[in-house]
N, C-alpha and C positions, 0 to 999 in steps of 0.2 A: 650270858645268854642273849640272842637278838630277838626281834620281833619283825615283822612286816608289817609294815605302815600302809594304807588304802592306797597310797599312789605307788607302791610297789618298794621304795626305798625299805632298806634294813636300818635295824637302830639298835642301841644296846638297851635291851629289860630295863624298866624302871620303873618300883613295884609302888610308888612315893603316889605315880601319877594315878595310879587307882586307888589309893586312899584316898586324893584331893578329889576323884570323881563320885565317891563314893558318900564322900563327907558333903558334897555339894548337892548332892541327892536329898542325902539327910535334913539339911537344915531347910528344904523345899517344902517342910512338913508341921504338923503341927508338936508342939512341946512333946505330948500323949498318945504318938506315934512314930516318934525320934527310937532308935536303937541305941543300944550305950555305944561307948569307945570301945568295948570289950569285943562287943559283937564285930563292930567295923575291920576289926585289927584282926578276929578269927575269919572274916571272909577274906580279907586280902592275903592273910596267909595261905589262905587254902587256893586263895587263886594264883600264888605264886607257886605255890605248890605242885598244882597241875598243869599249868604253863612248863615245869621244870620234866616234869614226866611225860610230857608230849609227842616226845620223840625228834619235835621237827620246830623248825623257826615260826610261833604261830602268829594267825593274823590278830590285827585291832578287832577284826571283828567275833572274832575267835573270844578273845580275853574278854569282851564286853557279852557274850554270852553269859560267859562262865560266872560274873559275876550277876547278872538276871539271876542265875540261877541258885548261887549263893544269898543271894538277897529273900527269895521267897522262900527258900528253905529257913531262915531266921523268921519267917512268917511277918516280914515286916512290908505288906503289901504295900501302902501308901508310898513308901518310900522308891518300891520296886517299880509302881507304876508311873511313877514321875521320873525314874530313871529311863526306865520304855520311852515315853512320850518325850522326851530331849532326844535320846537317840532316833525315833524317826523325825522327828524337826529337821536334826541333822544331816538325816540320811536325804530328804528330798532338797536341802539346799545340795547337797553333794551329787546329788541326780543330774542335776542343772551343767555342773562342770568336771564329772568321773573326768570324761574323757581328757580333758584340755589337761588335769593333773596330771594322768598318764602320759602323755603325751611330754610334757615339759620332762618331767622326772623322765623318761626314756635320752630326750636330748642333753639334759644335764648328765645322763651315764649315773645316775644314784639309783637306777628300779632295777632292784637285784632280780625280781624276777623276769622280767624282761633280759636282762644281761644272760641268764642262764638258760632260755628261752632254748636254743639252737646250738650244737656244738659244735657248726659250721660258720657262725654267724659272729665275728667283730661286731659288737654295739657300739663301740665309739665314730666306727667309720660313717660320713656322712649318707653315703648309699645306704645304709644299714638302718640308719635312724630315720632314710627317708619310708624306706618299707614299712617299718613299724608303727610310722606316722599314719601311714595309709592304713594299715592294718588294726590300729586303734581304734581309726572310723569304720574300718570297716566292720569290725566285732561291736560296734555299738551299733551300727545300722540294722547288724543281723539282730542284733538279740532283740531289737526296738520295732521292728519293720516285717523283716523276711522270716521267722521263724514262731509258731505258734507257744504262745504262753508253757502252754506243757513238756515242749521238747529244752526249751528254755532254761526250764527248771530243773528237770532230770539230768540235764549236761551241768548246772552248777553245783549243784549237791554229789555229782560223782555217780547218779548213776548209770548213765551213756558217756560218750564223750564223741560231740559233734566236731570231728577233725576239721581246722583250718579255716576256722569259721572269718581271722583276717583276710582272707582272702573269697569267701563266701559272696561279699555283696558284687565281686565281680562277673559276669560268666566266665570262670576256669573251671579247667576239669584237674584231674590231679594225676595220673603217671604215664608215661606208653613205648611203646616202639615202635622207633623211628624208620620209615621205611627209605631209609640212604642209599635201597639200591635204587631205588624211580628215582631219588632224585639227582643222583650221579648219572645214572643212565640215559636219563629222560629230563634234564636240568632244571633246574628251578629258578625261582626269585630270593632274592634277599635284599630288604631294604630297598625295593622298588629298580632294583639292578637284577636285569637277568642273567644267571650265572648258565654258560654251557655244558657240557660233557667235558671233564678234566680231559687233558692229553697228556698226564703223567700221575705218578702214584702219587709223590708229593702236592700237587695241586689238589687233588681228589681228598688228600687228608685234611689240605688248608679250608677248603670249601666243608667238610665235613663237621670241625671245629667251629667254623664260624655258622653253620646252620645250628649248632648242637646249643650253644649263646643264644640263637634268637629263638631255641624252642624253650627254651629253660625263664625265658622273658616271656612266654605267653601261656605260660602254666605253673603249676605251683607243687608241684613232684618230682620226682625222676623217671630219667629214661633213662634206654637202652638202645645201643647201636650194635650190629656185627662187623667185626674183621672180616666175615666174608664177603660182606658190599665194598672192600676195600680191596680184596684180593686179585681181579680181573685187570686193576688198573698198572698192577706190575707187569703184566705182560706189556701193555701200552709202552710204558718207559722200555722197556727192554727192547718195541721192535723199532722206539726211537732212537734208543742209545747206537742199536746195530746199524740203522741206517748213518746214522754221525760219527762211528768210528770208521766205516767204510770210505764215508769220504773223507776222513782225516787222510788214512793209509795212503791212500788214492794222491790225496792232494799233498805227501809227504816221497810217495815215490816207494813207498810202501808194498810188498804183495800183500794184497786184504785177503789173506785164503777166512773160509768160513770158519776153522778153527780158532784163526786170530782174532777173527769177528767177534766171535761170539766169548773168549777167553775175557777180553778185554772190556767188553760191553757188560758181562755179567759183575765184573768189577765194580762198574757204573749203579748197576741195578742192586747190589750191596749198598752202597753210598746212598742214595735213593730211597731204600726202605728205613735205611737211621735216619733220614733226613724229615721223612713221613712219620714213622711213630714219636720224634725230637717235638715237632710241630703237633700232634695232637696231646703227647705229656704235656709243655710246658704251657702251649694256647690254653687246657683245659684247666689247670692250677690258675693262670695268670690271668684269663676272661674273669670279669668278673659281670652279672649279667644286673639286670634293672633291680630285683632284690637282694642285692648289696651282696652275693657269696659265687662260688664257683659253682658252675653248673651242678647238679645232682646226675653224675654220669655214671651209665656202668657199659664195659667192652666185653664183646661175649665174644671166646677164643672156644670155635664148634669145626674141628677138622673134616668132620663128615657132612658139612652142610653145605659143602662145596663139592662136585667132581672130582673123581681120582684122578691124577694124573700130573700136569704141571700147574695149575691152579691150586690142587690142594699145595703142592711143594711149596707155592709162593706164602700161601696161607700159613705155611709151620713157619717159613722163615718170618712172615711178620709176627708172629708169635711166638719166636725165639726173639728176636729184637726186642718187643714191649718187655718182658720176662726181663731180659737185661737190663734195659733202659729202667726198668721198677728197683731191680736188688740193687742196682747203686742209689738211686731214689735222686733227690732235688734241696741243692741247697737253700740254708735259710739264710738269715740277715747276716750272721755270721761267717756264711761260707762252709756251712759245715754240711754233711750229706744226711738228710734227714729221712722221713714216713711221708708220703704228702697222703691225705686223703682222699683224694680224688685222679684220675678216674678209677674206680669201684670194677674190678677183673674177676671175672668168671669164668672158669676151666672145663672143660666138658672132656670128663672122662669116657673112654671110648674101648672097643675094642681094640685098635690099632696102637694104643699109648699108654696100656694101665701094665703090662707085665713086662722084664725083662727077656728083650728080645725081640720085644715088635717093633715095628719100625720107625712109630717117633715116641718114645718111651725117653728120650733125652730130652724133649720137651717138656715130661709130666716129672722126671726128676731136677729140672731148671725153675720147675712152679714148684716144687716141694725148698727149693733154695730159698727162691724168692717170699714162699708163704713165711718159711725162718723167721725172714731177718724183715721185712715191711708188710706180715698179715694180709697180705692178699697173694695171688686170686685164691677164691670161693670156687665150692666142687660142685657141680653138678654132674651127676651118674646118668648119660645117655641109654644103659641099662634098663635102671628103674623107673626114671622119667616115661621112655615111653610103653612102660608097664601101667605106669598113672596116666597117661595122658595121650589112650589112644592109639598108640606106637609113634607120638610125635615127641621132638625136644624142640624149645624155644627157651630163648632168655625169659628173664621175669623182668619187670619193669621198673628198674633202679633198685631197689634193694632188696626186695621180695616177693610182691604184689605179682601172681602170675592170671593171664589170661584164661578163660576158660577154653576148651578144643572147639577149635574154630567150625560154626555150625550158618555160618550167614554165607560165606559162600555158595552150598548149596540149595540155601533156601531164600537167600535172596539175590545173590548174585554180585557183579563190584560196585557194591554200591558208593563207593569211594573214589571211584573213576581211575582208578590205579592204573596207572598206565606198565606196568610190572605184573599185572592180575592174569593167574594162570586156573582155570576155571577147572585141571584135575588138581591141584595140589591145593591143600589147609591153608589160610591165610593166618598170618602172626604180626607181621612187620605193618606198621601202620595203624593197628588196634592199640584202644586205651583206656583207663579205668576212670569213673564219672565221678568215684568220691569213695570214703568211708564213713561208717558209725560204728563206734566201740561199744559191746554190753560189759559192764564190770560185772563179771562174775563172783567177785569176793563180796559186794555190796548183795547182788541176788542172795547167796546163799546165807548170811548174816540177816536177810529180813525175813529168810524163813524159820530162822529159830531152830535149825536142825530139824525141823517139819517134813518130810520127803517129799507129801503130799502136796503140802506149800509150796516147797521147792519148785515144784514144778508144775503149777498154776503161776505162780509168780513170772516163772520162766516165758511161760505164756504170753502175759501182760506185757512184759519189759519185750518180746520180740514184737509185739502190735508197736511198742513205741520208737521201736530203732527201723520196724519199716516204715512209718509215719515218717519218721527224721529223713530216712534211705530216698522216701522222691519227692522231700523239699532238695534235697542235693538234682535229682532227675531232672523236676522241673524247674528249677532252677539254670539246668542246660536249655531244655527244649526251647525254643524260637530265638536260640543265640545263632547271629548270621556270621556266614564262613570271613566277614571284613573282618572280624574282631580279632584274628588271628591269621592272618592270610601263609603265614610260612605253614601254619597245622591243618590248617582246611581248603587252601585254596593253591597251595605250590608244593603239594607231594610228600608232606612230613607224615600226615597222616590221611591227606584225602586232597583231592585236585576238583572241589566240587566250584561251581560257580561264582560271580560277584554276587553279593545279595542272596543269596541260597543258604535257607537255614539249614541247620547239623543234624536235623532232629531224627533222617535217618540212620544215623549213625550209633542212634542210642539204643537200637531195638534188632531184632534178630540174634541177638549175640555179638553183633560187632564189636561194643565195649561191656568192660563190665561193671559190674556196683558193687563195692565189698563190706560185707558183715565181718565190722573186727570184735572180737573177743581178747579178754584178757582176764589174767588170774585164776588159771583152771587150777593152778598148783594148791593155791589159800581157800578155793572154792572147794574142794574134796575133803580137803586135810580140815577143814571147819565140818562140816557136813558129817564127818567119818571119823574123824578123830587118827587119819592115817595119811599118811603120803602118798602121791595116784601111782607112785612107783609101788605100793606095793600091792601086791598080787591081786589080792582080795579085795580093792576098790578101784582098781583101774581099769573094770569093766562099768563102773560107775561113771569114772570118766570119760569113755567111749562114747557111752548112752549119751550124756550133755552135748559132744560132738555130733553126734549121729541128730540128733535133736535140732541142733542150729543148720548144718546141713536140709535137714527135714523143710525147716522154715525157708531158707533160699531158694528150694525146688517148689516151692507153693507159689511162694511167688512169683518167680519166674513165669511157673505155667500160669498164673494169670495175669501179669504186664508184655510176657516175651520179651520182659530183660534180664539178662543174667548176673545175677543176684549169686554169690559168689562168697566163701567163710574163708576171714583172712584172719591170720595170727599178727597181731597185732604189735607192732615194733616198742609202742610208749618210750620213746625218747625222752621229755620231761611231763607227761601227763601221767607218769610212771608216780611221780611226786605229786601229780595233785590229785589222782584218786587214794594215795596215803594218804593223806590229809583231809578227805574229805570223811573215806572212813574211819578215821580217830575221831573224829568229829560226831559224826552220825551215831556212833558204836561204841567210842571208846577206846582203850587202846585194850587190845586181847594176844593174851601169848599165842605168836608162833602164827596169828592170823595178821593183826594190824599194829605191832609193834616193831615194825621197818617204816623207813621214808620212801618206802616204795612197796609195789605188788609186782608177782613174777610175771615175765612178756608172753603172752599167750597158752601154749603146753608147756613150756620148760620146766624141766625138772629144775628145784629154788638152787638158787647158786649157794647154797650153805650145804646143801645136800654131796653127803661123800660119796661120788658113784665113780665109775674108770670111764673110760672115754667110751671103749665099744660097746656096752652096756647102756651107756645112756644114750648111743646112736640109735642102737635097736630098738629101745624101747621106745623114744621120741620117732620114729618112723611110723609108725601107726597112727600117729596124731598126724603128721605131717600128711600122713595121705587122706587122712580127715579135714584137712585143710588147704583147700584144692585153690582157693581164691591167693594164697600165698603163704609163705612158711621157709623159716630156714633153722635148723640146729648147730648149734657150733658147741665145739668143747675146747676148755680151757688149759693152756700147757703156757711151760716153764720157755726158758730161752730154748732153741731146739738147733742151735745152725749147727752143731758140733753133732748132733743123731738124728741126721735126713732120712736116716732109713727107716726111722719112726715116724716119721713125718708121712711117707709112699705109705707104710702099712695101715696108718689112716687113711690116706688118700685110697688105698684098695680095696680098705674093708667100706668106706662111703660107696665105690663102684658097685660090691656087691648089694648094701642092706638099705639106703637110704638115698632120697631123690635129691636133696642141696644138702649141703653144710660147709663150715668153716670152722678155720683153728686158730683161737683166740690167745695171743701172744703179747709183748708189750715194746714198742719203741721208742724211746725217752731221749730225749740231752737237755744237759742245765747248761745256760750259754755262759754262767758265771766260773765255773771249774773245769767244766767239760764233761764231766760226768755224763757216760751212756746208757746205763743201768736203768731201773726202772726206779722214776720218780714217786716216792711214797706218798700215801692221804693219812695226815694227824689231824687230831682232832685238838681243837681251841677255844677253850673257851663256849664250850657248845656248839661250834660250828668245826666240818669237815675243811682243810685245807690241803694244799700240794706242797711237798717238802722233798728239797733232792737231799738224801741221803748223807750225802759227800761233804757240803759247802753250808746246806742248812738254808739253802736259797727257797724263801718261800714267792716272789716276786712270779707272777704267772706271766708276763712279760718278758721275763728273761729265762724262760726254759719252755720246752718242746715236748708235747706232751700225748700221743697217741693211743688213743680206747676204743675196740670197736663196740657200739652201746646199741644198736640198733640196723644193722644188716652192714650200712656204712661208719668208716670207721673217723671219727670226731677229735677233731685238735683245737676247740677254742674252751674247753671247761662245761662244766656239767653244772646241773644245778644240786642243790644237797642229797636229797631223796637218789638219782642217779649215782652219785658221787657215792653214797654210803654202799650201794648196790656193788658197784665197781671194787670197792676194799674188802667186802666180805665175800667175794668170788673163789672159790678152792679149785685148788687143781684136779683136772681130771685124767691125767699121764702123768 
């Protein structure tokens, strides 16, 4: 069994050391208040004990609890209170230098938590360790400085969680979309170089790539760009190619009739479009931007956001091109053809491509190929979407986070200076999200004791505190000046506003938004009810809770006029530290908090047997309850051998549900070669990776691809994640 050490390193249990603490307690006292050996020996057992049943790697401060608490229960106060009073001695010379330990232990590569932190994220790499360096201070500055004692507390005990608070003490904001047609069209800066109007496709993509690195360098989220801001620029090549093959002919003695023209040129403009999406696959893998990882990118491929006619034609073929460029994928060190996780592909099912017969319906089974065999692109249903949202579709803003319907246009007007601003049509491109706060909902419903009443006074209290938290994020924006980012606020990323011109109109009207995340509705019913929210008789209970937090972001709203927004919640690895917090606080409780983790926002628990359409349908109800961002996905076997299951999801997503994706697995062990799916054993107490084949446990030497969080992760998970990941069942 391991433990976690205060500077983050792992270590192997060792139950010796709490008897020597225990024994050193003792002898602090007088003869006539000493405990025998008997007692000392039945606390330490009990505390190994409970250490063992934990579920998860606990912390020093965890185990030094447990024994406080062992110690008063022998009613041996003196003893207990001298144990207290060393451990805070300890704790304020630790005060002095948390950080500097975290910190070291980060660059030495020994803070396991840290290392599991991000599953995009190499910790050994220098850039990597410089981020978290920054980010160490900066989560001591937040917790010491910028953030009141109460929210403070609530986020370390588990029961909010104040997202990215490394990144807090700077002014960022966290996700958006990028408005790449102003700045292709109406050219920007980069880097203090001003770039023009591309005169080919490829140029348009190279310049797109390299804005996408400097937005991903002044924020701490992801985005989103369109293939349709890219689409216009093939015609450019093409009436460049026509005029340069004319004068080839010409100048070869050639007749240039217009058929030859244009036969030969379109050849050209082929060559051109693999040369443009070649340039933004391998640019977007291979940037690596100021915080040590590849951009957080996602490509939205939306056939109807473009004109019929020959723009849209250009648009299928550049998304017939990415679709290829994807299912062969990108080698790794060894040359072999792997997943890459990045960029993050969105498919917008349509009229025109969801049934056999329509007319690009060989695009929507090339994405049914490609979902196969490298899990992406993700569906979105132009359908339901804009049944949700208005009659509009837009992408969401890197992995889920979706905009609210664009309402500042006509109430405030462009106030972003967009040079692209069409004052009858909804704005999307250029808007972005100010931050998140998570409410755990497993911890709410466990403090009411199965109270209803409780429940929901509680509910009450804990949403005064996550809007408290909601505009230290706010103002923590307001009076950031447009210098501090000039590619996002001052050259067309997201606003073309002045030098010296603060942002602060940008945070009101609706322009951006603030999202209320929620998690654990699944543990939060099934405690509460004694039932699963899938079944019948309590999943109008669930409803209520949704409809409830909803409630609180239209309060709000109507008294800030900022849109305040219920996001489902992705928990990458805070997945594991609200486990943890609640074994802590609770206990461990069957079926509530005996996992190293809690479920991501509505989803139905991944141990739950349901089929795919079943769990689409049902999780769609939640999702339209969850308008600030959401996505469903259901879990399937290898699928490249019955695509035609693949489409039948893909169609039944068109008719019932607004996003989802089909969760699959891409593996290779670099030792055997093995392509199969690399397994999780468990050793020793701890969850590891093991190829099947070879028995290759080395996470260095094999390739390991999980989508855990909307984007799909190849650098390893932390435990809590990891255990989630292995007890996932299929639902096809």
């Amino acid at each position: 069994m391991k433990i976690i050490k205060r500077s983050g390193s792992e270590v192997t249990f060792d139950v010796s050391k709490i008897e020597a603490a225990i024994r050193k307690a003792n002898e602090s006292v007088l003869e006539s208040e000493k405990m025998s050996d008997y007692q000392i020996l039945h606390i330490t057992e009990n505390v190994r004990h409970a250490c063992e049943s934990i579920q998860h790697s606990p912390s020093v401060e965890e185990i030094q609890d447990m024994v406080e608490n062992q110690i008063m229960n022998q009613r041996a106060f003196s003893v207990a209170r001298n144990y207290i009073t060393y451990r805070y001695k300890r704790a304020l010379v630790r005060k002095s230098n948390s950080t500097d330990q975290q910190i070291l232990s980060l660059l030495e590569c020994n803070n396991e938590e840290v290392k599991q932190e991000n599953s995009n994220k190499n910790p050994t790499v220098n850039s990597v360790q410089r981020d978290y360096m920054a980010g160490e201070v900066s989560k001591d500055i937040t917790k010491r400085f910028l953030l009141p004692p109460n929210i403070v507390e609530a986020h370390e005990q588990g029961i909010i969680h104040f997202h990215d608070a490394d990144y807090f003490a700077q002014h960022m904001h966290n996700c958006c979309l990028v408005n790449l047609e102003d700045m292709l069209q109406n050219g920007t800066v980069i880097s203090e170089t001003m770039i023009d109007k591309p005169k080919s496709f490829s140029t348009a993509c190279n310049i797109a790539t390299q804005s996408i690195a400097q937005i991903a360098s002044s924020q701490y989220g992801g985005q989103s760009i369109s293939l349709s801001h890219l689409a216009p620029f093939v015609q450019v090549s093409r009436e460049k190619f026509r005029q340069e093959v004319k004068e080839e002919l010409e100048s070869a003695g050639i007749e240039a009739t217009v058929e030859r023209i244009n036969k030969i040129a379109e050849l050209r403009v082929k060559e051109e479009i693999n040369r443009g999406v070649q340039i933004i696959q391998y640019q977007v893998i291979t940037l690596m931007t100021t915080n040590g990882q590849a951009p957080f990118i996602t490509v939205f491929m939306y056939l109807n956001e473009v004109p019929e006619g020959q723009t849209r034609d250009d648009l299928a073929t550049i998304i017939e091109e990415v679709l290829c460029q994807r299912i062969k994928g990108v080698k790794n060190e060894k040359g072999v053809f792997i997943t890459p996780a990045f960029p993050k592909l969105i498919y917008v099912l349509e009229e025109d491509n969801i049934s056999e017969g329509s007319k690009y319906f060989y695009l929507t089974k090339l994405a049914a190929q490609c979902t196969a065999k490298r899990m992406v692109p993700d569906y979105i249903s132009e359908k339901v979407m804009k049944r949700l949202k208005g009659g509009d579709c837009y992408p969401c803003m890197g992995c889920r986070s979706f905009l609210t319907v664009d309402r500042c246009s006509e109430s405030a007007g462009n106030v972003s200076h967009a040079k692209n601003f069409d004052e009858n049509t909804r704005k999307y491109y250029g808007r972005f999200n100010q931050g998140v706060v998570t409410l755990n909902l497993v911890d709410l419903a466990l403090s009411a004791e199965k109270d209803m009443d409780k429940f929901w006074a509680i509910l009450d209290e804990r949403l005064e505190l996550c809007y408290e938290a909601l505009m230290c994020r706010h103002n923590r924006l307001k009076g950031t000046l447009s210098d501090a980012a000039p590619i996002l606020w001052q050259d067309g990323a997201l606003a073309r506003l002045k030098k010296g011109e603060p942002i602060d109109k940008l945070l009101y009207d609706g322009y951006s938004t603030i999202s209320l995340g929620y998690a654990g509705l699944c543990e939060c019913v099934k405690y509460m009810t004694g039932k699963s929210h899938t079944d019948p008789e309590v999943t109008p209970f669930a409803l209520d809770i949704m409809k409830k937090l909803n409630e609180a972001c239209a309060g709000w709203k109507a008294k800030t006029n900022i849109d305040f927004s219920l996001y489902g919640t992705p928990l990458e690895s805070t997945t594991y530290k609200f486990a943890k917090c609640l074994q802590k606080r609770f206990g461990v409780i069957e079926g509530i908090t005996d996992k190293n983790y809690i479920t991501n926002s509505y989803h139905v628990h991944v141990t739950e047997k349901i089929d795919a359409f079943t769990k689409l349908k049902f999780e769609s109800q939640f999702q339209e309850l969850s308008p600030g961002g959401a996505i469903s996905y259901v879990e399937v076997p290898n699928m490249q051998n019955n695509l035609e299951a693949v489409i039948s999801v893909m169609q039944y997503i068109y008719e019932n549900i607004m996003y989802a994706e089909l969760n699959t697995k891409s593996d290779y062990c670099q030792v055997c070669g093995f392509d199969g799916e690399i397994a999780i054993k468990e050793d020793d107490g701890k969850l590891v990776w093991e190829c099947p084949n070879c028995g290759n446990r080395d996470q260095d030497k094999m390739n390991v691809a999980r989508r855990t969080c909307g984007y799909i992760g190849t650098q390893y998970w932390n435990q809590g994640r990891t255990q989630e990941i292995k007890e996932r069942v299929l639902h096809l």
